[in-house]
C-alpha positions in Angstrom: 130.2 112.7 111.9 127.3 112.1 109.2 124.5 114.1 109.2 121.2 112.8 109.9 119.0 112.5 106.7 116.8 115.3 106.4 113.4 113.2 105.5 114.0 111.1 108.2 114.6 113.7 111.0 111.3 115.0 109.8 109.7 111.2 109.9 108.5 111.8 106.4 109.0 109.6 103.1 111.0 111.1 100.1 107.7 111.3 98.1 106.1 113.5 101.3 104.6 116.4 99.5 104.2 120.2 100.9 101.6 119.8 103.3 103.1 116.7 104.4 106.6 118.5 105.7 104.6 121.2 107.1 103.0 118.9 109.3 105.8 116.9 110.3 107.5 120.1 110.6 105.0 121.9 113.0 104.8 119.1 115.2 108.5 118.2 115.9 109.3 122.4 116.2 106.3 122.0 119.0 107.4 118.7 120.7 111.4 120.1 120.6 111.3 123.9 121.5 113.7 124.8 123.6 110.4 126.8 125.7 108.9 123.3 126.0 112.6 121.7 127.3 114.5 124.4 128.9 118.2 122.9 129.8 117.9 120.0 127.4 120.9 120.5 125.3 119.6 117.3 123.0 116.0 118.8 122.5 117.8 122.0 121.6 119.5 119.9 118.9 117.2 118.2 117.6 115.2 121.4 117.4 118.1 123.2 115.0 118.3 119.8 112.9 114.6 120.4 112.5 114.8 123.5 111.3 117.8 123.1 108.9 115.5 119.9 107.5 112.3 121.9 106.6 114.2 125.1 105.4 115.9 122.5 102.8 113.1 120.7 101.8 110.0 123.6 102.0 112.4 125.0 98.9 111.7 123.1 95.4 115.1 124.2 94.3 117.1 123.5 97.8 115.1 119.7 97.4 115.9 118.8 93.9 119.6 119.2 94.5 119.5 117.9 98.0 117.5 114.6 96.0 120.3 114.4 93.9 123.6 115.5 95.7 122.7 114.9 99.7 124.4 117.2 102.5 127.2 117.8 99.6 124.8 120.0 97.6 125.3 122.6 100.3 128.8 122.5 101.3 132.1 124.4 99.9 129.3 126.9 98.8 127.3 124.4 97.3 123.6 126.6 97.2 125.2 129.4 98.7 124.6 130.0 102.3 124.0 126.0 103.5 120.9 124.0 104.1 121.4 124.5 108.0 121.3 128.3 108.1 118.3 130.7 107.7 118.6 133.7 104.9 116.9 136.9 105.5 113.6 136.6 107.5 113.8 132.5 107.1 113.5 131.9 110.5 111.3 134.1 111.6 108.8 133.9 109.0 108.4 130.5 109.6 108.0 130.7 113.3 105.0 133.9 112.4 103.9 131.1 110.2 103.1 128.4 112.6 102.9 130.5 115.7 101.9 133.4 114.9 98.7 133.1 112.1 95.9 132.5 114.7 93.7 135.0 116.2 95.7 138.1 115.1 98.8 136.5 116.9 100.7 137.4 114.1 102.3 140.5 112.9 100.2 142.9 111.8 101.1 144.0 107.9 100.8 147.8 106.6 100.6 148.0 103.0 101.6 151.5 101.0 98.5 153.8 101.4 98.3 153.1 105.2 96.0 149.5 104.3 96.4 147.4 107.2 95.2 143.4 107.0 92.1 142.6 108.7 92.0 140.5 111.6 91.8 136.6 112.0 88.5 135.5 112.9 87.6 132.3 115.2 84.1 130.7 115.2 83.2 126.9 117.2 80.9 125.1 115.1 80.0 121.9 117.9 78.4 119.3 115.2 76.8 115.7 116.0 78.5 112.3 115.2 76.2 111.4 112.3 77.3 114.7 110.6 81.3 113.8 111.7 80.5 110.4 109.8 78.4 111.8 106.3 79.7 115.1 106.3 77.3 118.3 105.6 77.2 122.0 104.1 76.9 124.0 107.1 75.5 127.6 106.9 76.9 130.3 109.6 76.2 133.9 110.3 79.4 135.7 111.5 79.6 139.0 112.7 82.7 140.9 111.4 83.9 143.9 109.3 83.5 144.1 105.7 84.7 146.5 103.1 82.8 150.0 103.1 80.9 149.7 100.1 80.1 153.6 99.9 84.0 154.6 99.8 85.0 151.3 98.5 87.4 150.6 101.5 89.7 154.2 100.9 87.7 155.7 103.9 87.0 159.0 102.2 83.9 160.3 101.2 83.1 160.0 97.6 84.6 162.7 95.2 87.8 162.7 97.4 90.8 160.9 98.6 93.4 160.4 100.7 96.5 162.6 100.9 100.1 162.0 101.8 100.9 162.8 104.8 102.7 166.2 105.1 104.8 165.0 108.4 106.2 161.9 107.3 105.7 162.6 103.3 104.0 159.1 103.1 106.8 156.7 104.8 104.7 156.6 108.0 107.9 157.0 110.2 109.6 159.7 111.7 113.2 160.6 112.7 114.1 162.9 115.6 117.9 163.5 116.7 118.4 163.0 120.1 122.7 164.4 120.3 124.5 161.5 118.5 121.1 159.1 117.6 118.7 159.4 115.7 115.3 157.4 117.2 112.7 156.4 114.3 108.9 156.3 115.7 105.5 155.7 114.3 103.8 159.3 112.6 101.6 161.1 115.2 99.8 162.4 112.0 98.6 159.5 110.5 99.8 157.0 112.9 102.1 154.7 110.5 99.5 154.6 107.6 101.6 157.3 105.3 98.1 159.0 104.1 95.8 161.0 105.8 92.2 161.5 105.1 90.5 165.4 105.4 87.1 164.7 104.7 86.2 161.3 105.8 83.4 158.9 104.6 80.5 159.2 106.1 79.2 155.8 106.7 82.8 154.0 108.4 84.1 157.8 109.3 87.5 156.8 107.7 87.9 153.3 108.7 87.1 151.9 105.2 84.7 149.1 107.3 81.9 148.5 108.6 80.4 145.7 111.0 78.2 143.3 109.6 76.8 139.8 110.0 77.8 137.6 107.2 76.2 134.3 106.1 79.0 131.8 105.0 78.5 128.1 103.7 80.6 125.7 105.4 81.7 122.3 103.8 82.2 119.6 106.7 83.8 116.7 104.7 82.9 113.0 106.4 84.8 111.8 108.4 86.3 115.2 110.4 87.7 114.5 113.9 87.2 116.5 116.7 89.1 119.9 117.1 90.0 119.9 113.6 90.3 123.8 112.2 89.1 124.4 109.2 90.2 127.8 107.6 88.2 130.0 105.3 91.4 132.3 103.3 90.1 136.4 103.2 87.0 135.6 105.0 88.2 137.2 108.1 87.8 141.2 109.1 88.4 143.5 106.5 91.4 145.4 106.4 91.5 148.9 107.3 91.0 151.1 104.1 90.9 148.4 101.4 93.7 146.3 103.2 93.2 142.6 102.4 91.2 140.4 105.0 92.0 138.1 107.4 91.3 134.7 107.8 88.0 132.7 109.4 89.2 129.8 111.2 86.5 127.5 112.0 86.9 125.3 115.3 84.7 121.9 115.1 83.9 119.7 118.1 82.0 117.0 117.8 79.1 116.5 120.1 79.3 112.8 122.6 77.0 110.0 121.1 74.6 108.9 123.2 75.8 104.6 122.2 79.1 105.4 120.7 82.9 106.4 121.7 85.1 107.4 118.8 89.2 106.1 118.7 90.3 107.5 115.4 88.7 105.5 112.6 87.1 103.0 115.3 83.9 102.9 116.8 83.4 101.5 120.2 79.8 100.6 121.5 79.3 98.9 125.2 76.3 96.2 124.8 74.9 95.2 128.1 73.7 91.2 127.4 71.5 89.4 130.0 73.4 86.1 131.9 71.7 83.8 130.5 72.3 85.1 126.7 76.1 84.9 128.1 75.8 81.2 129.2 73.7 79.7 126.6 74.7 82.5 123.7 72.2 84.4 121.2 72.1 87.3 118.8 70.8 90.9 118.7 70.8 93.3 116.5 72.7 96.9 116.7 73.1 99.9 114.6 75.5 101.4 112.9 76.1 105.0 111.8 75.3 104.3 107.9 71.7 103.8 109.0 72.2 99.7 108.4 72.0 97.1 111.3 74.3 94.1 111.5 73.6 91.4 113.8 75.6 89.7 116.4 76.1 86.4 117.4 77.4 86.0 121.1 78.9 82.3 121.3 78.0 80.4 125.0 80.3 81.1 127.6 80.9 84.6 126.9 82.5 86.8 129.2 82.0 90.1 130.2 84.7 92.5 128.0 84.5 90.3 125.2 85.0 92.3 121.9 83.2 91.3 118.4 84.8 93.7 115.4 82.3 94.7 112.5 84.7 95.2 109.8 83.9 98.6 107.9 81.6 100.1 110.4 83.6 102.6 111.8 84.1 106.2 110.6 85.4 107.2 107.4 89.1 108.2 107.4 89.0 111.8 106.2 89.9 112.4 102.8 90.1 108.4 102.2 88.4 105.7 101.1 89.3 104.0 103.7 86.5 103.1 106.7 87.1 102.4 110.4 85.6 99.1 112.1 82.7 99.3 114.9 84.0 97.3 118.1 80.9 96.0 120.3 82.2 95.3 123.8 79.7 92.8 126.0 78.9 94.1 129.6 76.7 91.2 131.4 74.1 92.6 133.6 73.7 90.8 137.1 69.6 90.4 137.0 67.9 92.1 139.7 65.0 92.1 141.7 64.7 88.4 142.1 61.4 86.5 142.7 61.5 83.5 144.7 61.6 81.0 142.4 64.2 82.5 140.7 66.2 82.7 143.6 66.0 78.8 144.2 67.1 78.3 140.8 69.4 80.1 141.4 70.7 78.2 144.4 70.2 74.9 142.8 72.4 75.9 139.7 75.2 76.9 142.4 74.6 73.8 144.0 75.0 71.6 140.9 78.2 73.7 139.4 81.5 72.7 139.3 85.1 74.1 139.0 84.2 73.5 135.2 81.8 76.2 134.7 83.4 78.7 136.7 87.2 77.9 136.0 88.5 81.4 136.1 87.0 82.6 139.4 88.0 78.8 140.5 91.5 79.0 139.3 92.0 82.6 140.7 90.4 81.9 144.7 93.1 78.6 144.6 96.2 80.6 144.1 95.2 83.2 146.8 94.5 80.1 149.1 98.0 79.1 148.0 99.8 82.4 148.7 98.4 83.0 151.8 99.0 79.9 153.1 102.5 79.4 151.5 
């Protein structure tokens, strides 16, 4: 049996570049995990051939000769190992990857010297429409934990420095022999870091951080959707004595317009038009997000739900020069609060109509006489 294309069981084209598979890749592995579709031995499937496709093609090397030689790059020891297995750690960094990098959720990584990474950091930014549409430089003030600038992040006081650890001579594990085993465990000493520190700093008392509030600028690029994440690399918490820093992941929801519903790239706006404008037609004027107005012209004998497109007048399509349209959707408003006059006009209109002027309503009351009488 032949082996599904790898670009197509990701639904990307052969030019797709690495944010592109990672994409495609992150959202089939969600749609087709087997947690998602427990017992379904063809989501399972799929799920593997996923997999096997984005290990292949997430490797420059593994894609050029796939490019050239297909599935037969691969076999009879072809690359060594085969597109559709996972080498040391391939599998599961990939699932810490997508899974695991948000909000901590990851592993947490000790570097030599007992210097953990700092934690993720999530802040919601809610921003307005207008700023979705033109963009803006934002500034925020976050509250996290920076490097110790008194020990420089080392957590001893000045003058001094960490030691290794006597117990675990710097490994940050130790072995005790139970009979036959042997059972490895995290250092009591220095609890896994491989150092310990005698004389402490005096201002993070051997953290190596210290809580602060940060002021960050924020670029918002036009047209951003709602619930995008935007991610700030190493602006996160400070690692524990001069470990690297997490990540600031910013969460943006955009704010509902007081005139406007967003699909995408479109605009929608609901116009409520008097029924006279709707018999005899007219034009009005509405705005538009870029600060212009365009003007409408409602033809006679418009219905209510009738939709005019304004070509262009949508939303910008994030990093594109591409534009959305503005659809304008015509509600007629039932006038209220009738004087008398009004209502005998009214009643002489009714009396002078004909199936002509009302052919829908017409048409649709004879074919429920004819059901119920049939």
């Amino acid at each position: 049996m032949a082996k599904a294309d790898f670009y197509e069981t990701l639904g990307v084209s052969r030019t797709a570049d690495e944010k592109e598979l990672k994409s495609a890749f992150r959202k089939m592995a969600m749609k087709y995990h087997p947690d998602k579709n427990p017992g379904d031995a063809s989501a399972e499937q799929t799920f593997k051939d996923v997999n096997a496709a984005y290990e292949t093609l997430k490797d420059p090397q593994k894609r050029a000769a796939y490019d050239r030689f297909g599935h037969a790059a691969f076999e009879q020891g072809g690359m060594g190992g085969g597109a559709g297995g996972f080498g040391a750690g391939g599998f599961s960094d990939i699932f810490e990857d997508i899974f695991g990098e948000m909000m901590g959720g990851g592993r947490q990584r000790r570097s030599a010297g007992g210097r953990e990474r700092g934690a993720d950091l999530r802040y919601n930014m809610e921003i307005s429409l207008e700023e979705a549409y033109s963009g803006k430089a934002a500034q925020i003030r976050v509250p996290t934990s920076i490097t110790c600038d008194v020990c420089t992040g080392s957590g001893a006081k000045p003058g001094t420095s960490p030691k290794t650890c006597a117990t675990c001579q710097g490994s940050g594990r130790v072995r005790a022999a139970q009979g036959f085993f042997s059972i490895e465990r995290t250092c009591p000493t220095c609890h896994g870091r491989g150092q310990t520190i005698s004389d402490p700093c005096g201002k993070c008392h051997g953290q190596g951080r210290t809580t602060e509030e940060r002021s960050l600028s924020v670029n918002i690029p036009e047209g951003i959707e709602d619930g995008t994440r935007i991610r700030l690399s190493g602006e996160g918490e400070a690692g524990l004595r001069g470990g690297p820093s997490g990540d600031l992941y910013i969460f943006l929801s955009v704010k509902p317009h007081e005139f406007f519903q967003r699909d995408g790239a479109d605009l929608y706006c609901a116009v409520p038009i008097s029924m006279t404008t709707a018999a005899l037609g007219g034009t009005f004027d509405v705005g538009t997000l870029d600060g212009s107005k365009s003007r409408v012209s409602v033809p006679e004998g418009t219905q209510a739900g009738r939709q005019f497109r304004l070509k262009g007048k949508g939303m910008p399509v994030l990093r594109s020069s591409q534009v959305g349209d503005l659809y304008i959707q015509i509600q007629i408003e039932t006038p209220q609060k009738l004087t008398k006059r009004q209502r005998e006009l009214l009643r002489e209109f009714e009396e002078i109509s004909s199936q002509d002027n009302n052919p829908e309503s017409s048409g649709f009351f004879a074919r429920m006489k004819e059901f119920f009488d049939g």
